[in-house]
PDB file of N, CA, C and O in Angstrom:
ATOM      1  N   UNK A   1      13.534  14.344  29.329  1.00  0.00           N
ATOM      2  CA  UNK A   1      12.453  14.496  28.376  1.00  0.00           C
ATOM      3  C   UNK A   1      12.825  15.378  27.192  1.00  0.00           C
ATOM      4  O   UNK A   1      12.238  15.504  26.118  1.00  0.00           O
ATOM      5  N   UNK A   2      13.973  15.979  27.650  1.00  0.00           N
ATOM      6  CA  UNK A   2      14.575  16.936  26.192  1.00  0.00           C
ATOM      7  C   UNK A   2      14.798  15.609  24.930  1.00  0.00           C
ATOM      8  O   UNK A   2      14.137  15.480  23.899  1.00  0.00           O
ATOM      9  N   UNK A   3      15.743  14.882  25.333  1.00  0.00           N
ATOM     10  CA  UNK A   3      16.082  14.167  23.693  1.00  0.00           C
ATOM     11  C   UNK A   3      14.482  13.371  23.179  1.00  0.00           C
ATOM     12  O   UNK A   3      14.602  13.216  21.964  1.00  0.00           O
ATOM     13  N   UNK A   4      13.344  12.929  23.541  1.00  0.00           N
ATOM     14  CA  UNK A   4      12.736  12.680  23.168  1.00  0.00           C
ATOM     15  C   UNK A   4      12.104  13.612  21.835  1.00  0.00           C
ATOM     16  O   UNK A   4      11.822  13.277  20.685  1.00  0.00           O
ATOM     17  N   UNK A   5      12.017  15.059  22.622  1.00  0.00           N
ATOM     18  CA  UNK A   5      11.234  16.159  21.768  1.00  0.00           C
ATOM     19  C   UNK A   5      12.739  16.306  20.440  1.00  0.00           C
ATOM     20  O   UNK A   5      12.650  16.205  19.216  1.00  0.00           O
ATOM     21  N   UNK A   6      13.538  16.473  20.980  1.00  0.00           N
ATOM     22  CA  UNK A   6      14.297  16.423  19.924  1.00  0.00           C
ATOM     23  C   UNK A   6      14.470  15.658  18.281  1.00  0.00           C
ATOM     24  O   UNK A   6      14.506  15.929  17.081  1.00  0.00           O
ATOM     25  N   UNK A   7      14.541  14.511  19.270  1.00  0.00           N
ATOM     26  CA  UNK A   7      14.613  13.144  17.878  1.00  0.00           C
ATOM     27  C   UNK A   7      12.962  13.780  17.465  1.00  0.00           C
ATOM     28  O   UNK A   7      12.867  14.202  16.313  1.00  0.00           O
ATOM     29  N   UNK A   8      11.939  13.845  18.173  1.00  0.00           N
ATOM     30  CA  UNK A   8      10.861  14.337  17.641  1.00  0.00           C
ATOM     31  C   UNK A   8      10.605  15.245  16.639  1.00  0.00           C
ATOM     32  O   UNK A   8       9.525  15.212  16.048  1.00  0.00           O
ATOM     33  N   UNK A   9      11.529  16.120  16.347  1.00  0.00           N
ATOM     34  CA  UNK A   9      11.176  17.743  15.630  1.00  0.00           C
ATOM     35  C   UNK A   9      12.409  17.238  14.733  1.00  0.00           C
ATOM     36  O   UNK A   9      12.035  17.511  13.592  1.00  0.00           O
ATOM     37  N   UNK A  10      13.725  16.625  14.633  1.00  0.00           N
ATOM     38  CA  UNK A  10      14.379  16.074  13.830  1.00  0.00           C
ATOM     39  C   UNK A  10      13.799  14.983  12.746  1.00  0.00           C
ATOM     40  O   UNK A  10      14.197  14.970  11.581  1.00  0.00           O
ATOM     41  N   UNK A  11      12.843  14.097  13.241  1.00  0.00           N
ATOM     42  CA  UNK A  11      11.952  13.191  12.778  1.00  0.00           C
ATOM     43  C   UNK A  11      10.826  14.039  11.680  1.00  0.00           C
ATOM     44  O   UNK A  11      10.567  13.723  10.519  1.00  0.00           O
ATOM     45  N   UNK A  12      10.243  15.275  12.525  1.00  0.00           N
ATOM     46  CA  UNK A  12       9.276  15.464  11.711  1.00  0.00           C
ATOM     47  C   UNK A  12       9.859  16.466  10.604  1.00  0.00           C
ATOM     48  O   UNK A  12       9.592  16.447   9.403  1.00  0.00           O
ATOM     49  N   UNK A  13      10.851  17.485  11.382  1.00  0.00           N
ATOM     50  CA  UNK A  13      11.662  18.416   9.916  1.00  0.00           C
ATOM     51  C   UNK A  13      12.219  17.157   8.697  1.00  0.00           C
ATOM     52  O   UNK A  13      11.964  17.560   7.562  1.00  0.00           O
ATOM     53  N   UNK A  14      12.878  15.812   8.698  1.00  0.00           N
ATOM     54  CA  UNK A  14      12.669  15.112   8.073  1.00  0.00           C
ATOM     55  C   UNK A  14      11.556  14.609   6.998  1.00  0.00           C
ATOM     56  O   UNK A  14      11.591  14.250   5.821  1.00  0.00           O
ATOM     57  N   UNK A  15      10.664  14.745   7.878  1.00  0.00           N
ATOM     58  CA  UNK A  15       9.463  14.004   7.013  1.00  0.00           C
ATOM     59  C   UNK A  15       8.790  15.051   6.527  1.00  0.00           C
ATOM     60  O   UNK A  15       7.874  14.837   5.733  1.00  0.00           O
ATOM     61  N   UNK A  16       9.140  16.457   6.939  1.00  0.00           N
ATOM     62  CA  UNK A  16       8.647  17.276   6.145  1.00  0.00           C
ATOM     63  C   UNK A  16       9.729  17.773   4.321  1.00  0.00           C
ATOM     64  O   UNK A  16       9.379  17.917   3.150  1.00  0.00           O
ATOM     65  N   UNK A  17      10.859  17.854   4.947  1.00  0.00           N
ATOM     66  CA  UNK A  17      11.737  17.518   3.667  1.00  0.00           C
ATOM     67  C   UNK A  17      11.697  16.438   2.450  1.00  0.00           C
ATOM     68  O   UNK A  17      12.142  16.497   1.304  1.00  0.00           O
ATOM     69  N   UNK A  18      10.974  15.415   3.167  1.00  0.00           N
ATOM     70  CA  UNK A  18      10.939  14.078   2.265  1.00  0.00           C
ATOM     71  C   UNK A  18      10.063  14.688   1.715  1.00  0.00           C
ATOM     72  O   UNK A  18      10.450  15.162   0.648  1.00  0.00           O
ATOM     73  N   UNK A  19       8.332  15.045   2.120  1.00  0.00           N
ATOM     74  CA  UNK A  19       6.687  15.654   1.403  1.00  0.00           C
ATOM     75  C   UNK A  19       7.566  16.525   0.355  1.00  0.00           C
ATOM     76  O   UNK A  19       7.772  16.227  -0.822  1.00  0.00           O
ATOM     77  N   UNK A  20       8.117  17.859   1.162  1.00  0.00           N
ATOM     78  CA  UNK A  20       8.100  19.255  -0.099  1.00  0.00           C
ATOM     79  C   UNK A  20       9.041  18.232  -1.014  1.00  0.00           C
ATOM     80  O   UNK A  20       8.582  18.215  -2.156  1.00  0.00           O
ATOM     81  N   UNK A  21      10.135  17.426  -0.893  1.00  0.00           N
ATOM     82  CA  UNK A  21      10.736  16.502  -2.131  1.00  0.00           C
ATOM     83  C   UNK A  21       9.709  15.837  -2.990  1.00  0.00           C
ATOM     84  O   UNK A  21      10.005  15.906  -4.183  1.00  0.00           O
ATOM     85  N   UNK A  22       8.864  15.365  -2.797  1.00  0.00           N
ATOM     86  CA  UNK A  22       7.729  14.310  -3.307  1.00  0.00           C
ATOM     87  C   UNK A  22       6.805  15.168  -4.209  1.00  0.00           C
ATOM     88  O   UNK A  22       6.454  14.930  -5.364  1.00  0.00           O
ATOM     89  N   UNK A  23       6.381  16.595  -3.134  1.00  0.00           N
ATOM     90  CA  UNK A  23       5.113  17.590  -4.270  1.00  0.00           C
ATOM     91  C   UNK A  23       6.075  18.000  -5.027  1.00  0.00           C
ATOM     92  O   UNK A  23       5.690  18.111  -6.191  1.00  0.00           O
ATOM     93  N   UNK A  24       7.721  18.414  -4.793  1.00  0.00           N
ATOM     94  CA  UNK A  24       8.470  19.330  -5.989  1.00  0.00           C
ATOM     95  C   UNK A  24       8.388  17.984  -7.421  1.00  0.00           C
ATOM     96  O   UNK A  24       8.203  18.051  -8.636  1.00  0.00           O
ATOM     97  N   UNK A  25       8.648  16.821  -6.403  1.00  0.00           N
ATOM     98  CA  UNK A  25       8.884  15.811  -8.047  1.00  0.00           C
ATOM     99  C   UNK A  25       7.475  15.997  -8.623  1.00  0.00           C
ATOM    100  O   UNK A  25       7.332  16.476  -9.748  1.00  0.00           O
ATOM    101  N   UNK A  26       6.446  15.629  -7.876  1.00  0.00           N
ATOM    102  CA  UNK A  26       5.030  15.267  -8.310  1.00  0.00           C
ATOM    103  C   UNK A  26       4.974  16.838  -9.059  1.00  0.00           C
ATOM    104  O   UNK A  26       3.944  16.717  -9.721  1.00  0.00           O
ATOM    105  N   UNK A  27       5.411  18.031  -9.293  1.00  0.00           N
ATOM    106  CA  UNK A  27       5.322  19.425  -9.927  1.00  0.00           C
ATOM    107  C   UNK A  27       5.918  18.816 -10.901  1.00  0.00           C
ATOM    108  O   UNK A  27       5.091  18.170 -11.545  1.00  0.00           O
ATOM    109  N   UNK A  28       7.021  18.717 -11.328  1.00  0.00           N
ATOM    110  CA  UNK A  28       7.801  18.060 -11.930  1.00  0.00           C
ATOM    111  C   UNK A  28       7.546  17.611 -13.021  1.00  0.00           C
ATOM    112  O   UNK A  28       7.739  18.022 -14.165  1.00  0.00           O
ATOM    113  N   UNK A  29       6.924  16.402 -12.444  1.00  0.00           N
ATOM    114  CA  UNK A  29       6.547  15.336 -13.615  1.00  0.00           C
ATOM    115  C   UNK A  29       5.176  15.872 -14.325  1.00  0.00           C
ATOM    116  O   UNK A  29       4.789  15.442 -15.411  1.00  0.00           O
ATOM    117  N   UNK A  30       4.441  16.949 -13.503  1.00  0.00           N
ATOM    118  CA  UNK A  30       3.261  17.574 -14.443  1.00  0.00           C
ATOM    119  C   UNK A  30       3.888  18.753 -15.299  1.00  0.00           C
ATOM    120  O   UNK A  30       3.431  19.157 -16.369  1.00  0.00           O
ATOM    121  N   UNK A  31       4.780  19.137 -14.783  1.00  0.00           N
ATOM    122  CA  UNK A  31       5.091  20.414 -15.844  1.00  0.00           C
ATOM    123  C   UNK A  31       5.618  19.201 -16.856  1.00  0.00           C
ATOM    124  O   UNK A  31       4.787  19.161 -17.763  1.00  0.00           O
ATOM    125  N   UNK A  32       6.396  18.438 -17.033  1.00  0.00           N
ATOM    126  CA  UNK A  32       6.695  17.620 -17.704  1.00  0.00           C
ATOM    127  C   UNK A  32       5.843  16.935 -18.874  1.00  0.00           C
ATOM    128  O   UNK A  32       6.140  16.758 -20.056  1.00  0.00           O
ATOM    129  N   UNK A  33       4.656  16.599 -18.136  1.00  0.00           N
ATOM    130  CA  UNK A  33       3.546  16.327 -19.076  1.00  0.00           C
ATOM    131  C   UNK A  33       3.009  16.762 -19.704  1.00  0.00           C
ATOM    132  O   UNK A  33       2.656  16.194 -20.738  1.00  0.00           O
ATOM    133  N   UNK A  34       2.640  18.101 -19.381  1.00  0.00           N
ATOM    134  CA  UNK A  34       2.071  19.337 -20.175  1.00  0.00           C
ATOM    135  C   UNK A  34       3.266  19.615 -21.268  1.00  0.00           C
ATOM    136  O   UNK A  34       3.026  19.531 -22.472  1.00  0.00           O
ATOM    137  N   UNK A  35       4.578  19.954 -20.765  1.00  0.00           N
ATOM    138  CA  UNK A  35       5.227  19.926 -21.843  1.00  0.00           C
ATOM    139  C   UNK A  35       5.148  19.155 -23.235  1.00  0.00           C
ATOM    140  O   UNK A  35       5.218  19.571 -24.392  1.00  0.00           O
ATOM    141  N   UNK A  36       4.905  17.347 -22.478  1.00  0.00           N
ATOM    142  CA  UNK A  36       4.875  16.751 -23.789  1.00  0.00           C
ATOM    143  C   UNK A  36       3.722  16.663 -24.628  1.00  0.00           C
ATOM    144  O   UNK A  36       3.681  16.225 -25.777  1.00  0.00           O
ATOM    145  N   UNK A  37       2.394  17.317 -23.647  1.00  0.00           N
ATOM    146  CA  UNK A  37       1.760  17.222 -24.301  1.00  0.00           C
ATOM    147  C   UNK A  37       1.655  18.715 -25.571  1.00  0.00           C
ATOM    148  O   UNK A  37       1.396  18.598 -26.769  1.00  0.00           O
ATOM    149  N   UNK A  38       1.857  19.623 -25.049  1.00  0.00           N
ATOM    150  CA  UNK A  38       2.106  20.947 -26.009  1.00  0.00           C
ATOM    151  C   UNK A  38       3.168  20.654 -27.310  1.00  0.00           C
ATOM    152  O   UNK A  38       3.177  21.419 -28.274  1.00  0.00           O
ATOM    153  N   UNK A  39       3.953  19.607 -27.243  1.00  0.00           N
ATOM    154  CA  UNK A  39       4.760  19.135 -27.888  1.00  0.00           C
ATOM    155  C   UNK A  39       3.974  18.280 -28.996  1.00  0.00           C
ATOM    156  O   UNK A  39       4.158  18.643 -30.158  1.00  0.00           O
ATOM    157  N   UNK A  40       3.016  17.057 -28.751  1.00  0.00           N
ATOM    158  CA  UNK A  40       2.632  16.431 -29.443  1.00  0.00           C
ATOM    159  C   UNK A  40       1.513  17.538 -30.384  1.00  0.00           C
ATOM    160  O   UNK A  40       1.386  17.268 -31.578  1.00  0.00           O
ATOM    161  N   UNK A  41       0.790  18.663 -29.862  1.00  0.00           N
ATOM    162  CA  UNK A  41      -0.219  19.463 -30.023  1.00  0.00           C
ATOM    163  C   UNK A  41       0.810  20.199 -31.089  1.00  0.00           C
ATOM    164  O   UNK A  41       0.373  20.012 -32.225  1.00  0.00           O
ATOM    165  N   UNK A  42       1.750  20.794 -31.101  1.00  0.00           N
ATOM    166  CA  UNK A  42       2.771  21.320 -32.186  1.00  0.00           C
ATOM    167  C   UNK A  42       2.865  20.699 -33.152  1.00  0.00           C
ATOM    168  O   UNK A  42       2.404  21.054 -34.237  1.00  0.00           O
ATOM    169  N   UNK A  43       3.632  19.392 -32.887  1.00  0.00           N
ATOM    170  CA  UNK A  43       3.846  18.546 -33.863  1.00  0.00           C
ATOM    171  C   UNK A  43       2.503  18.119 -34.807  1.00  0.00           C
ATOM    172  O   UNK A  43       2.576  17.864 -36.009  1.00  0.00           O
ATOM    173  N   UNK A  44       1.332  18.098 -34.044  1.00  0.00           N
ATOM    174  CA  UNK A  44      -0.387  17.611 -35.225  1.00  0.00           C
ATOM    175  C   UNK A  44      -0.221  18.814 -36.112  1.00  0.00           C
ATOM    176  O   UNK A  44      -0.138  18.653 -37.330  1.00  0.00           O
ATOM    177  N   UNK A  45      -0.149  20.404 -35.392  1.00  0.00           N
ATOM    178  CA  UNK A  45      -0.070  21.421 -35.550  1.00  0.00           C
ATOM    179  C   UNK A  45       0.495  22.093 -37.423  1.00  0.00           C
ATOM    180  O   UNK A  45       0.043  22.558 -38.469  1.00  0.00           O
ATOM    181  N   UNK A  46       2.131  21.552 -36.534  1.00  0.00           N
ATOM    182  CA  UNK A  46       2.956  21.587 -38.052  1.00  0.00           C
ATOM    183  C   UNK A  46       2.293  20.617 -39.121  1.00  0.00           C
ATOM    184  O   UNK A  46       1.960  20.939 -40.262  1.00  0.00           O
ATOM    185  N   UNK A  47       2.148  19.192 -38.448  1.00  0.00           N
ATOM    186  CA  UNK A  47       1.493  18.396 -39.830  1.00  0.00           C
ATOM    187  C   UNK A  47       0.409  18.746 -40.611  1.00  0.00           C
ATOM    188  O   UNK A  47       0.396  18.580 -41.830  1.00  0.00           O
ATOM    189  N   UNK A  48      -0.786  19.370 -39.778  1.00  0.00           N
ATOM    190  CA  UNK A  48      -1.794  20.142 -40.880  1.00  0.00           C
ATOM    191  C   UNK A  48      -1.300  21.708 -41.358  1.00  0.00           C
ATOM    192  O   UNK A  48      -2.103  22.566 -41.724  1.00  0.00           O
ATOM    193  N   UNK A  49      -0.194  21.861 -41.301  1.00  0.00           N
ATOM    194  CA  UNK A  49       0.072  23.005 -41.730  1.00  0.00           C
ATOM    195  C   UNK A  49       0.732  22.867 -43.137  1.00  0.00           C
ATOM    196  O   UNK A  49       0.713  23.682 -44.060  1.00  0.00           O
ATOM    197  N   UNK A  50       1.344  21.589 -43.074  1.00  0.00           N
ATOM    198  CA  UNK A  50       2.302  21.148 -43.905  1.00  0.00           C
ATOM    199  C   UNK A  50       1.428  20.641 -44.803  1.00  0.00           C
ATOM    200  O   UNK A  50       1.754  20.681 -45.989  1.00  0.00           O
ATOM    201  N   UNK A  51       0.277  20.125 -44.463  1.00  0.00           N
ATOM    202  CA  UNK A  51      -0.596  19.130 -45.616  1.00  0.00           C
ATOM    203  C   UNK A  51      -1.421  20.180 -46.428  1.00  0.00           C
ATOM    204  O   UNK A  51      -1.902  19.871 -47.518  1.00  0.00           O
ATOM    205  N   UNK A  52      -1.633  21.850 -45.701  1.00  0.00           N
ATOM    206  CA  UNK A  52      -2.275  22.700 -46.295  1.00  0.00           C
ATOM    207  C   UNK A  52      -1.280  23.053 -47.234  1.00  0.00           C
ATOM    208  O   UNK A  52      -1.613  23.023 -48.419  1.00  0.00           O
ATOM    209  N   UNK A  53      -0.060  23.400 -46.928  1.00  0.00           N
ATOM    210  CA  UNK A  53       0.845  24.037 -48.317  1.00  0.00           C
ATOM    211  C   UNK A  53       0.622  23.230 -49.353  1.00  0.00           C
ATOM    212  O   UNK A  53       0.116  23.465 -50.450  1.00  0.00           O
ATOM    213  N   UNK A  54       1.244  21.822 -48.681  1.00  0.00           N
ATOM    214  CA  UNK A  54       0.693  20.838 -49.843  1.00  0.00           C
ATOM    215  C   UNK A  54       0.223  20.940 -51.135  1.00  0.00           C
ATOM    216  O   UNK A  54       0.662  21.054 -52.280  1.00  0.00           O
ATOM    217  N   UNK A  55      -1.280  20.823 -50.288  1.00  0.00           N
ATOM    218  CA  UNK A  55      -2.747  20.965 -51.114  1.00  0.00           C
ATOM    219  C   UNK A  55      -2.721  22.310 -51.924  1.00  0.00           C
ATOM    220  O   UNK A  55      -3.352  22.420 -52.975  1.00  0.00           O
ATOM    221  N   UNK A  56      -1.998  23.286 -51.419  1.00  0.00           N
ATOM    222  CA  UNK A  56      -2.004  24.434 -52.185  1.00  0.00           C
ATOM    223  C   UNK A  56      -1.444  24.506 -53.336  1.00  0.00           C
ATOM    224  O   UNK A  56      -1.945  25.070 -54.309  1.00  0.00           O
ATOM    225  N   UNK A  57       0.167  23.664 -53.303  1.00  0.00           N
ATOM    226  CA  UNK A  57       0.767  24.003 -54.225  1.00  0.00           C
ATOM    227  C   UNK A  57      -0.005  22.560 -55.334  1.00  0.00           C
ATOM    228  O   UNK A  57       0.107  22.373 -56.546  1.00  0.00           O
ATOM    229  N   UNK A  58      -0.597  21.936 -54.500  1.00  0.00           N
ATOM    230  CA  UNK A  58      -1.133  20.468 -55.611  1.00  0.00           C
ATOM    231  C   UNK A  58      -2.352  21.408 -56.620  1.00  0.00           C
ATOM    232  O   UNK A  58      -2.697  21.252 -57.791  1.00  0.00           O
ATOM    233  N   UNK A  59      -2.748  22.329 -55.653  1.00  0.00           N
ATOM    234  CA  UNK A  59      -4.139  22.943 -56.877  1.00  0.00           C
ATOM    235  C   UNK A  59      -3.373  23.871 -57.339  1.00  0.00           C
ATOM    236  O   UNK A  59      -3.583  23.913 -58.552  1.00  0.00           O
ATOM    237  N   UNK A  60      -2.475  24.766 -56.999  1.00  0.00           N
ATOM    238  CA  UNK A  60      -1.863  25.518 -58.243  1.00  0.00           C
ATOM    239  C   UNK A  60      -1.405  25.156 -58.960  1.00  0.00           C
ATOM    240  O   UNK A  60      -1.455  25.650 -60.086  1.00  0.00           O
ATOM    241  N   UNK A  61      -0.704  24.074 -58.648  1.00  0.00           N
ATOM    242  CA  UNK A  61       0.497  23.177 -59.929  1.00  0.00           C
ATOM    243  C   UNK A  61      -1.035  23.177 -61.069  1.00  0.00           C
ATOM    244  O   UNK A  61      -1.094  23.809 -62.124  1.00  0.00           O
ATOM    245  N   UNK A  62      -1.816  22.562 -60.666  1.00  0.00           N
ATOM    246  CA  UNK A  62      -3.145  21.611 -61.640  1.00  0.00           C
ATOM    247  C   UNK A  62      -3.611  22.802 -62.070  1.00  0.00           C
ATOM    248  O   UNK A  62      -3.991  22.828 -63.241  1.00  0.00           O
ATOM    249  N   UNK A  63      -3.691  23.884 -61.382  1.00  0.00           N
ATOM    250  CA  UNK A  63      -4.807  24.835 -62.364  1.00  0.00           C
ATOM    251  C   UNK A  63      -4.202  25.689 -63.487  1.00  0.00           C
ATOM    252  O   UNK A  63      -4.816  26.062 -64.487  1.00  0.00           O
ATOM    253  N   UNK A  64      -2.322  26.071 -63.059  1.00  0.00           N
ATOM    254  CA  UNK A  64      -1.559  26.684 -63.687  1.00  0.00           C
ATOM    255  C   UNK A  64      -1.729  25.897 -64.764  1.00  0.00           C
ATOM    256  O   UNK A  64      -2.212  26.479 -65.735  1.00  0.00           O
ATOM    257  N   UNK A  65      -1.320  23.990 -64.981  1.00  0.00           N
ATOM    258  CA  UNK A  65      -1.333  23.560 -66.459  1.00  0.00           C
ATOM    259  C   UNK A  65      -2.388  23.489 -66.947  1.00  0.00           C
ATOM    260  O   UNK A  65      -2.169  23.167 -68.115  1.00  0.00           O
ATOM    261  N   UNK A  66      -3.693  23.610 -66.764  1.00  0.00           N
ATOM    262  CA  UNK A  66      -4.686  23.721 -67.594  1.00  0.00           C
ATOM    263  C   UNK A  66      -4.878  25.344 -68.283  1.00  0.00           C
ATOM    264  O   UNK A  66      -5.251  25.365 -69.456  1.00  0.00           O
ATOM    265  N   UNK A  67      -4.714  26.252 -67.813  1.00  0.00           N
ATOM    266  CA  UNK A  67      -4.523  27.791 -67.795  1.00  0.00           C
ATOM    267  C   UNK A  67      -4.063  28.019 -69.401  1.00  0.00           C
ATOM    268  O   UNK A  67      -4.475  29.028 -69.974  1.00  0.00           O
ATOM    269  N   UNK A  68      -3.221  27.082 -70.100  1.00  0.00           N
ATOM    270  CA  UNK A  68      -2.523  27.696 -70.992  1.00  0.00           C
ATOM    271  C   UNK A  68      -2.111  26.292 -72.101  1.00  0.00           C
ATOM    272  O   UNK A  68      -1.587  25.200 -71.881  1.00  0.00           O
ATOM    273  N   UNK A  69      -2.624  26.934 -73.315  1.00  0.00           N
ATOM    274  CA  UNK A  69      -2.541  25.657 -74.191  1.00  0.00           C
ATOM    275  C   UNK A  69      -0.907  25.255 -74.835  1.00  0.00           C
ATOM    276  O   UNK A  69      -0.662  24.478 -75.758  1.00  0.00           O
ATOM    277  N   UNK A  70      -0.110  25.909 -74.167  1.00  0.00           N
ATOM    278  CA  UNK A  70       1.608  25.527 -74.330  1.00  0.00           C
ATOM    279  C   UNK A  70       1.818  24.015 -74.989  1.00  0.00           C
ATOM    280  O   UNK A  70       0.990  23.123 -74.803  1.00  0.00           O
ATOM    281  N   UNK A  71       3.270  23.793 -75.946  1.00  0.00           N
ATOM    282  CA  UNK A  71       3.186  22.019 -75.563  1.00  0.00           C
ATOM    283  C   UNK A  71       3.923  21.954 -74.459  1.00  0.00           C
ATOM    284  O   UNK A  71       4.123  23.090 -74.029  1.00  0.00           O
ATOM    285  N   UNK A  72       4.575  20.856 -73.601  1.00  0.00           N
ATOM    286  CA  UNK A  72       5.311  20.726 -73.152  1.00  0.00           C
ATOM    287  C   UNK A  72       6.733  20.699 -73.418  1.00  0.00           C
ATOM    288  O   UNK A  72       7.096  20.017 -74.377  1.00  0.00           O
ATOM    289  N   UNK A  73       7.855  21.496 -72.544  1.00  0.00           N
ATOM    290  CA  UNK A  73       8.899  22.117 -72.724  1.00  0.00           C
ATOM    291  C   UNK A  73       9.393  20.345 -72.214  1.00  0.00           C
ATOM    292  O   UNK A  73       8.836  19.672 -71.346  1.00  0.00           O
ATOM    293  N   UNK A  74      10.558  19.949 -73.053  1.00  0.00           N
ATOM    294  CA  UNK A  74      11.454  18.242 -72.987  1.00  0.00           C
ATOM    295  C   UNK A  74      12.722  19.134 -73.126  1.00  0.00           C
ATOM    296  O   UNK A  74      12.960  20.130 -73.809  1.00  0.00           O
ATOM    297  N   UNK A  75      13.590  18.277 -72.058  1.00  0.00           N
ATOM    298  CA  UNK A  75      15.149  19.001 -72.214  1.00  0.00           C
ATOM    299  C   UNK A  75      15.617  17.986 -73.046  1.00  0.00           C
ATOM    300  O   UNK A  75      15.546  16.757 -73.045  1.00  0.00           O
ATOM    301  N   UNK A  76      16.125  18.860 -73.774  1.00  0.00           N
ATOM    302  CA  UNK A  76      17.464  17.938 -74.835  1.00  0.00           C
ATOM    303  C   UNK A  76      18.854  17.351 -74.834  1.00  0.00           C
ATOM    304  O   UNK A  76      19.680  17.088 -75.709  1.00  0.00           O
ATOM    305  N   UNK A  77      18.791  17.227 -73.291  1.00  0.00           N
ATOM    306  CA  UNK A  77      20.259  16.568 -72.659  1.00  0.00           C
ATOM    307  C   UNK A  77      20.197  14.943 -72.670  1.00  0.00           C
ATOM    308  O   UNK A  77      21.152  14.285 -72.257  1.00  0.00           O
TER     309      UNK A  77
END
């Protein structure tokens, strides 16, 4: 009755190695996701950051040339 219990506790330390393999992947693939999702959340992030400079330098450019009755400076090359 010994090799029965044996293959038994070999069987189940097995199938317990396979589970903690399965929750470490299933960890895994969520840290994974969160990653990409913090990734896509950056990337919107930078793009409205980028569309604010933008807009900034689009209303300074516009308000600087109205500011001042100059003619326009033409290079002579």
């Amino acid at each position: 009755m010994v090799r029965p219990r044996r293959r038994d506790d070999a069987y189940l330390q097995t199938q317990l190695l396979i589970a903690q393999k399965e929750e470490a992947r299933i960890q895994l693939q969520a840290e994974k996701y969160d990653l990409m999702a913090a990734a896509a959340d950056l990337d919107e992030i930078e793009e409205v950051n980028a569309n604010y400079i933008l807009m900034a330098r689009l209303q300074q450019a516009s308000t600087s040339g109205t500011q001042t009755d100059s003619a326009p400076v033409y290079d002579t090359d």
